[in-house]
DRENVOZA-20562 format. One record per residue (C-alpha): residue number from 1; x, y, z. Coordinates in steps of 0.02 Angstrom, whole numbers. Layout:
REM residues N
PT   pos       c1       c2       c3
PT   NUM        X        Y        Z
...
END
This chain:
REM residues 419
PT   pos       c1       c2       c3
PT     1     -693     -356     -668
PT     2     -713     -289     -496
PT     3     -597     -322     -364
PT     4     -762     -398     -257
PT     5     -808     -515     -389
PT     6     -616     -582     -399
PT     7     -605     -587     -222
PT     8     -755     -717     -229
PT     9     -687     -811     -384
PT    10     -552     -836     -277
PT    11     -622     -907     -131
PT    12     -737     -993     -233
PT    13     -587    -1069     -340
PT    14     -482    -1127     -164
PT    15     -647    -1211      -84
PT    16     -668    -1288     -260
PT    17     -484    -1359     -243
PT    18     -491    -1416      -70
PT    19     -654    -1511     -127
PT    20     -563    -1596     -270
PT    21     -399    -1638     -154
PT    22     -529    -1710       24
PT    23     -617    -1806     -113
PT    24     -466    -1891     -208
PT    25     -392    -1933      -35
PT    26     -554    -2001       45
PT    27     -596    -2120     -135
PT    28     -379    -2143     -137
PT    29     -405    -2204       55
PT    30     -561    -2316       21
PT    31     -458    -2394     -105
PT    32     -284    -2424      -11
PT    33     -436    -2514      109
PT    34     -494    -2624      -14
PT    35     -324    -2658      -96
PT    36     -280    -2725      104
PT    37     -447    -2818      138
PT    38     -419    -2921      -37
PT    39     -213    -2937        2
PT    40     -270    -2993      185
PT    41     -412    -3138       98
PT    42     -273    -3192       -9
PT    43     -142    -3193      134
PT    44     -279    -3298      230
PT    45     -333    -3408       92
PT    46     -127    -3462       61
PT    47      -85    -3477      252
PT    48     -229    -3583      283
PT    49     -161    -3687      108
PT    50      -11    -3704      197
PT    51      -78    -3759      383
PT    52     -195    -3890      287
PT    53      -55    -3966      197
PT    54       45    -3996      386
PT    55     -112    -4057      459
PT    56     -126    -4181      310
PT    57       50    -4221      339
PT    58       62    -4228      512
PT    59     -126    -4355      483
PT    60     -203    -4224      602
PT    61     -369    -4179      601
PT    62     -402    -3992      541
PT    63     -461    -3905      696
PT    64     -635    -3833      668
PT    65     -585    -3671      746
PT    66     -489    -3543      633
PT    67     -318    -3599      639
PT    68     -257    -3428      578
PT    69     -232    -3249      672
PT    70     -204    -3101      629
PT    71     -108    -3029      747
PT    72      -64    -2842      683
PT    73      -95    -2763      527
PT    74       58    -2860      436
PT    75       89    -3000      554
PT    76       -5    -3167      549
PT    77       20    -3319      667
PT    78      -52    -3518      625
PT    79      -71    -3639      734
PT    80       31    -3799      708
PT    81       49    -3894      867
PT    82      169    -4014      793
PT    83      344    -3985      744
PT    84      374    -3904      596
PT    85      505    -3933      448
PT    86      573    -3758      411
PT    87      616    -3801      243
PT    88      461    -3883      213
PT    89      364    -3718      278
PT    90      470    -3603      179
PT    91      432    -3689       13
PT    92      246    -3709       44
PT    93      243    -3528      108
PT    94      349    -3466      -60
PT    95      226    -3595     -178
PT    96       61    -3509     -107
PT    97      111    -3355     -119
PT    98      155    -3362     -304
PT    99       -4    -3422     -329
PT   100     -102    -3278     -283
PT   101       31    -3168     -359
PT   102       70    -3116     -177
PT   103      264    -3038     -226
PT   104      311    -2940      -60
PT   105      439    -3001       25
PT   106      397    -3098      209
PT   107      493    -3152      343
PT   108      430    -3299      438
PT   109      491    -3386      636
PT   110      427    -3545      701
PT   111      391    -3533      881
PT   112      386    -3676     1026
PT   113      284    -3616     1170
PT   114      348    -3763     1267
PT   115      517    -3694     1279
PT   116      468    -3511     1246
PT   117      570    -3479     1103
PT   118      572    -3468      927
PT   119      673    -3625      861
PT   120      698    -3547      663
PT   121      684    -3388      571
PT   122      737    -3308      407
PT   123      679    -3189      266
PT   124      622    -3210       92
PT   125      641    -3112      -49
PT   126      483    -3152     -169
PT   127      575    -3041     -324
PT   128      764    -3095     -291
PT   129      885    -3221     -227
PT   130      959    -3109      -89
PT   131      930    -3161       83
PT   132      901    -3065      242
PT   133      961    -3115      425
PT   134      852    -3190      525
PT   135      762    -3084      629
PT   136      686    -3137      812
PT   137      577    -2977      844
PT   138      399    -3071      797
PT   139      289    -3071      951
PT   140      222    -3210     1031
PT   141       63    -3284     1033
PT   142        0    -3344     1199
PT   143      -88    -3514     1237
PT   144      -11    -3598     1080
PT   145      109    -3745     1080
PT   146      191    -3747      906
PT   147      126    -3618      779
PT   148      215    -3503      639
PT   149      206    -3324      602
PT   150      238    -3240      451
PT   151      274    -3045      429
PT   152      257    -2921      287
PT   153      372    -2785      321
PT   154      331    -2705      140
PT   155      168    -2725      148
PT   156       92    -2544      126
PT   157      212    -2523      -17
PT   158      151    -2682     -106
PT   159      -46    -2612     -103
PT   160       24    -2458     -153
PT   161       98    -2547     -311
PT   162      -68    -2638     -335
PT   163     -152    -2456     -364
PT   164      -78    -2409     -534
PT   165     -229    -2283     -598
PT   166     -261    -2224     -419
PT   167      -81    -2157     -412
PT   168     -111    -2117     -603
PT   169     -262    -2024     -580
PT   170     -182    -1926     -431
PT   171      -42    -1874     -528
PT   172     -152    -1806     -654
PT   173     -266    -1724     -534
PT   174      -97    -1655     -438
PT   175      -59    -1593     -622
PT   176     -231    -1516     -665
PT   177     -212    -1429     -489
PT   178      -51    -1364     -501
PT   179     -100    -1265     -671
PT   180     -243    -1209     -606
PT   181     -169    -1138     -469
PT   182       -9    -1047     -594
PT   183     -182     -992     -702
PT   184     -249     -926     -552
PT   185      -83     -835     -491
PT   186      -85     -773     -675
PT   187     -236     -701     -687
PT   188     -201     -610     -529
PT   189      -42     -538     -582
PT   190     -123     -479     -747
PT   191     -247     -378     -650
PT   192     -116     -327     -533
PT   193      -24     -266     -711
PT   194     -172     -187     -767
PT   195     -217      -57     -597
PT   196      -39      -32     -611
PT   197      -32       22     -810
PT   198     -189      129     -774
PT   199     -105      202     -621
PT   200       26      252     -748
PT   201      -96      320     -888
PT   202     -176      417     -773
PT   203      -19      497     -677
PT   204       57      526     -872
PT   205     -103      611     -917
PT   206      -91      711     -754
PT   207       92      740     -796
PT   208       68      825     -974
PT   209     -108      915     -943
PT   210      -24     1045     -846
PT   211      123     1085     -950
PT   212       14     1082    -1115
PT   213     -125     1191    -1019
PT   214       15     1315     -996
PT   215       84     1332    -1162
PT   216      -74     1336    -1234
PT   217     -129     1478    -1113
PT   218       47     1581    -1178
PT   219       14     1534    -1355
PT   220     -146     1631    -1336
PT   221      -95     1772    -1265
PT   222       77     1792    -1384
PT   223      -72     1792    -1516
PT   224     -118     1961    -1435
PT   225     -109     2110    -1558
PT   226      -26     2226    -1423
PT   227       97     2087    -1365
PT   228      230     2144    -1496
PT   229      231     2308    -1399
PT   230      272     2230    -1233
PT   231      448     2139    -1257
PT   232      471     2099    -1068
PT   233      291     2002    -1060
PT   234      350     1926    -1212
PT   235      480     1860    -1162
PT   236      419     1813    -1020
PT   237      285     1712    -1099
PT   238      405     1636    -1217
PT   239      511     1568    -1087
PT   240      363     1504    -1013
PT   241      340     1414    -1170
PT   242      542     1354    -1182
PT   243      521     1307     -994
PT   244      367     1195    -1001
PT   245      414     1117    -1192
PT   246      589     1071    -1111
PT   247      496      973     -953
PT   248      379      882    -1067
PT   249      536      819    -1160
PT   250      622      774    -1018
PT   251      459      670     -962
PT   252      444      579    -1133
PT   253      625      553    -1134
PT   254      608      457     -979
PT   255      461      352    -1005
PT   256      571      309    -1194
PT   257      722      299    -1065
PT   258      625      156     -980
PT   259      552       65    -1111
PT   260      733       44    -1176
PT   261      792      -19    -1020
PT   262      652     -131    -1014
PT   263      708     -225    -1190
PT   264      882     -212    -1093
PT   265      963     -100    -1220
PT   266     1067      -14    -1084
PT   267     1233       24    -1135
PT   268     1345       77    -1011
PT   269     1492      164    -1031
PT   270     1610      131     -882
PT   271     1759      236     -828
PT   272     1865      220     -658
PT   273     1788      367     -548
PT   274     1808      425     -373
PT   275     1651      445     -295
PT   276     1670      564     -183
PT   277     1705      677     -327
PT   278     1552      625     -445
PT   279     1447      654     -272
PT   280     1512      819     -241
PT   281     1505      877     -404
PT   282     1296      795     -421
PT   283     1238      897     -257
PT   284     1319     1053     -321
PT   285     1214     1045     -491
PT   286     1068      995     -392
PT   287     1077     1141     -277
PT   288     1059     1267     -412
PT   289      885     1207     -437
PT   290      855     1170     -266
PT   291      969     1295     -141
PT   292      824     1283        0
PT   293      873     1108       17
PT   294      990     1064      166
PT   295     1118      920       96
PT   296     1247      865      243
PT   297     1401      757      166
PT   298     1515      631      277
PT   299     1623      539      152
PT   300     1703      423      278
PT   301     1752      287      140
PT   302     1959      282      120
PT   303     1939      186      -46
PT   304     1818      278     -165
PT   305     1862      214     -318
PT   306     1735      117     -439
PT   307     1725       85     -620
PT   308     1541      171     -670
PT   309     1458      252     -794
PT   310     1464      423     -731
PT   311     1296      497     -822
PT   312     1193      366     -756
PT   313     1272      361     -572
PT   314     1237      555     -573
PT   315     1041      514     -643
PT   316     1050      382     -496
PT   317     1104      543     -349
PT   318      985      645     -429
PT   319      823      535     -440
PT   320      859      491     -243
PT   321      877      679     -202
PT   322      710      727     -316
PT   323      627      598     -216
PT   324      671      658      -50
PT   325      621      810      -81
PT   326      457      763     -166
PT   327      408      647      -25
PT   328      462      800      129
PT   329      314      907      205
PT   330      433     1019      286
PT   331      595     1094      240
PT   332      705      951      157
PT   333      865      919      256
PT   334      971      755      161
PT   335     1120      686      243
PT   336     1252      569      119
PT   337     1380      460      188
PT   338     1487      344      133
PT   339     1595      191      192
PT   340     1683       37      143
PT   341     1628     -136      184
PT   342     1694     -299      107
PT   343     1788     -226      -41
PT   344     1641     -103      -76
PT   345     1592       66      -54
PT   346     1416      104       23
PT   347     1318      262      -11
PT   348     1181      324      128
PT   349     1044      450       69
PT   350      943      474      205
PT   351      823      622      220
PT   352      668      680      336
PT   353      520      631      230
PT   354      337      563      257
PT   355      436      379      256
PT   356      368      221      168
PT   357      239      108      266
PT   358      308      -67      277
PT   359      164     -122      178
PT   360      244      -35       33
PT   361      422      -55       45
PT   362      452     -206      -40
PT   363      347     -151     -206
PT   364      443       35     -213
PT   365      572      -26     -334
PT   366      440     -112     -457
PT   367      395       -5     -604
PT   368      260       99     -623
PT   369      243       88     -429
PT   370      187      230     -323
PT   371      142      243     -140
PT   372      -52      258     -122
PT   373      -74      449      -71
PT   374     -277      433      -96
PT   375     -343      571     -202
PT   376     -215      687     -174
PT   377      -77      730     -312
PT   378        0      830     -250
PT   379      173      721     -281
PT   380      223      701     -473
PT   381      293      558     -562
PT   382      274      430     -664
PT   383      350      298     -539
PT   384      502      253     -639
PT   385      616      339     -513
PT   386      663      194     -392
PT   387      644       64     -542
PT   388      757      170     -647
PT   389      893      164     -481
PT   390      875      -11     -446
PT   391      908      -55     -655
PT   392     1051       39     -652
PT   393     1119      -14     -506
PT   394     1090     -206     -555
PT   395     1171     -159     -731
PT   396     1345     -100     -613
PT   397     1344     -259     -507
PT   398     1283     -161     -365
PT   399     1127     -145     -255
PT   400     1008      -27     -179
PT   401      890      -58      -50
PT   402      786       51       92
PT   403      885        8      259
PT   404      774      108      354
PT   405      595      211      319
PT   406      478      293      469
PT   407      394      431      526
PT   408      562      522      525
PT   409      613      497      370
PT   410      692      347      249
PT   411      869      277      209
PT   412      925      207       49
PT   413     1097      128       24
PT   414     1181       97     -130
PT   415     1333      -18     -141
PT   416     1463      -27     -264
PT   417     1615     -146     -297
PT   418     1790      -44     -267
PT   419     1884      -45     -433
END
């Protein structure tokens, strides 16, 4: 599958979503709308229950205006105009309310404009016995004599509880969304897997075509009939052979290396070490493969003692100095220091490479991973180096990571617990 078509599966898949999540809360909001309208009729149908049953009484007429207003979304006022028996009010409020299984909990005043104050108050809990203080805060409603107001201050929570397969059917949707968004992520990664495993099959293939191309060109010419007569070119040709066998060994026994520390069958065998010495003694086997390479040391560390495996720590050096030299377009000049800093001891490569783009520096210890260089290979590997460093150095307790990387060249410090 191209990387076009899953760019549009993609987009395709997130309009899809946001679809799916404008409709649920547009039909979710309609709903919560109804649930209030019908909660409001019932609210109105009680409360006008209640002002009949003063009017009746009180032998008043019932005026033929609505006697009822609504004066915010959970605050409703009815017009007495004759005194009113709080205990009365609070039992006929309580009785209607039950009735139209109306179970949030209200607090209600009773207000006399004459004297501009409310003359009773309290709170009622529908679903228990435990009372409330009173509260004066309801507003006031102008041009009334005697009147009542009641208050829901849970009434958004009570629709909510009326909407049992709305909030069901969200979940599920929420649910459905959520796995389709980890399948998504999924199938993303896999392809992300899969450029990177051909990346690798094709940089292995690169790897061993050369090497094998070269033995077989010596095999064929120590089949020569006159070669036997030549001992110098046949030597030479053999050690060709040795040279070439010995580096396609070394790049099996690394990719084997790998896989073994990918089933986490490391076995480390730890020994109390001073670092300096294991450096020193790293960058002087390094340099008799590589003496055009400048390597400047400043061990500044007073405590360079750690408890490592030394064979691995010196595979660790070495794949940072191979690197620094692989990535270099001029003469490679490395500088290692060391310090200590909170009970550790810190190890700075730093050299004068091409330097890693910051859109690349958080991927470079991943395996398999390789800076894009285009169609030019002109840097070997199998990108195992860095992943092989940062394993090791997570199997020690330690860390590595890339302090600095430009133009100029990058820095990678390792850090290791003193012993």
């Amino acid at each position: 599958m191209s990387r076009n078509t899953i760019r549009v599966l993609v987009i395709l898949a997130l309009v899809s979503i946001g679809g799916i999540i404008v409709t649920q809360v547009y039909w979710f909001r309609r709903a919560f709308d109804a649930e209030a309208q019908q909660f409001n009729r019932d609210v109105n149908t009680a409360l006008f229950n209640v002002a009949s049953q003063f009017f009746e009484i009180n032998k008043a007429a019932i005026p033929s205006n609505n006697p009822i207003k609504q004066l915010s979304t959970n605050y409703y006022v009815v017009m007495i105009n004759n005194e009113i028996d709080a205990n009365l009010l609070e039992f006929l409020l309580t009785s209607e309310f039950e009735k139209r299984n109306i179970s949030a909990d209200f607090e209600y005043g009773i207000y006399d404009c004459t004297n501009d104050k409310m003359v009773y108050g309290s709170y009622v809990s529908m679903n228990s016995a435990e009372q409330v203080a009173t509260t004066a805060s309801l507003p006031k409603w102008e041009d009334q004599n005697y009147y009542f107001g009641v208050q829901f201050p849970h009434k958004a929570r009570l629709i909510t509880s009326r909407m049992e397969v709305w909030i069901f059917s969200s979940a599920v949707l929420a649910i459905v969304l959520i796995f389709f968004a980890y399948s998504l992520f999924v199938i993303l990664k896999q392809k992300r897997l899969s450029e990177v495993q051909k990346d690798f099959i094709n940089n292995m293939t690169h790897e061993f075509k050369t090497p094998i191309s070269t033995i077989s060109l010596s095999a064929e010419v120590l089949k020569g009939p006159n070669i036997i007569n030549q001992p110098d070119r046949l030597h030479s040709y053999a050690t060709i052979i040795e040279n070439e066998n010995l580096r396609l060994k070394n790049q099996v026994e690394r990719v084997l290396q790998m896989a073994s520390l990918e089933r986490e069958e490391i076995s480390l065998n730890k020994e109390e070490t001073q670092m300096h010495q294991l450096l020193s003694e790293t960058i002087d086997g390094f340099k008799l493969t590589h003496d055009q390479v400048e390597i400047k040391l400043a061990f500044e560390a007073e405590n360079d003692l750690v408890v490592v495996d030394r064979l691995h720590l010196r595979n660790v050096i070495n794949n940072l100095l191979d690197n620094a030299i692989k990535y270099c377009r001029r003469v490679p000049q490395i500088e290692i220091s060391t310090n200590n800093l909170d009970n550790s001891i810190c190890i700075e490569v730093k050299d004068n490479g091409i330097g890693i783009s910051k859109d690349h520096q958080k991927k470079i210890f991943n395996k398999f991973y390789r800076v894009p260089t285009g169609n030019v290979h002109d840097v070997k590997g199998f990108g195992l180096g860095l992943n092989y460093v940062n394993i090791i150095m997570k199997a020690h307790k330690g860390s590595v990571e890339l302090t600095d990387s430009s133009n100029a060249g990058s820095t990678l410090k390792l850090t290791l617990k003193n012993a």
